[in-house]
C-alpha angles and dihedrals in degrees: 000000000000089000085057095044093049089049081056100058093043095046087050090046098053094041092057095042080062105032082123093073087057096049104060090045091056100043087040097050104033128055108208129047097239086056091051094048085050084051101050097050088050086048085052097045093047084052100052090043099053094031092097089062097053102112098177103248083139131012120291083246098063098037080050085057098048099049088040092058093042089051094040091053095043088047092051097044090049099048114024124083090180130086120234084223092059096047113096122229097247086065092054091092110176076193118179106319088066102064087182132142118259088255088053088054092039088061102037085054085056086049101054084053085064117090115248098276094044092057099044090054100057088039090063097033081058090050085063098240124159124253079242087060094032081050105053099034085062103035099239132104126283079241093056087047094056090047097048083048089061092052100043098050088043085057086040096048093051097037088053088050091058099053 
């Protein structure tokens, strides 16, 4: 019982250091702040779910991020009709929870126009994690992730001169 309720704690502490992670999936892969709280909750359930089983091989950061993409594009696969593609920007409220400047929205709206892959790469790459990270969280080399990064930036240079 002590053993459970000291996971707990651990498992809270180090969901909260990170809540930021969270945040921008959410924000990044759902449109509307009651989705992303949906989201969220799921995020936090897969985690906890699959927490006893974190044996360390990478950070805690980067094992978060992983679960928390393969659940955000389960979640979204599962329970959107619409097509990111087809949502207009207007639609794309950062709304309270997101507490963010209007550049930070400005970005993160450029963000939701990437594919998946795409997404999940400069998230990472804003959350300062190495290539090596970046690497080894997508399953491609630290030289593939350089080159994505120059491409994505390029899209997201030229999308956020357009807003």
């Amino acid at each position: 019982m002590k053993d459970k309720i000291k996971l707990e704690k651990e498992f809270i502490e180090r969901i909260m250091r990170h809540q930021g992670i969270l945040n921008k999936i959410c924000f990044v892969y759902m449109d509307y702040n009651m989705e992303r709280d949906d989201l969220k909750q799921e995020i936090i359930l897969q985690l906890w779910k699959s927490y006893p089983n974190f044996q360390g091989g990478s950070s805690f950061s980067t094992w978060m991020y992983r679960v928390a993409l393969n659940t955000a594009l389960t979640f979204r696969k599962k329970n959107r009709t619409i097509s990111l593609a087809r949502v207009d920007d207007q639609l794309v409220d950062p709304g309270p929870s997101m507490d963010y400047s209007e550049d930070i929205q400005t970005l993160y709206r450029a963000i939701a126009r990437l594919n998946k892959i795409e997404k999940a790469i400069i998230l990472l790459w804003l959350e300062e994690k190495t290539y090596q990270e970046i690497a080894a969280t997508m399953g491609i080399s630290e030289k593939n992730v350089g080159v994505k990064l120059v491409r994505i930036k390029s899209k997201l240079a030229s999308w956020i001169k357009d807003f």
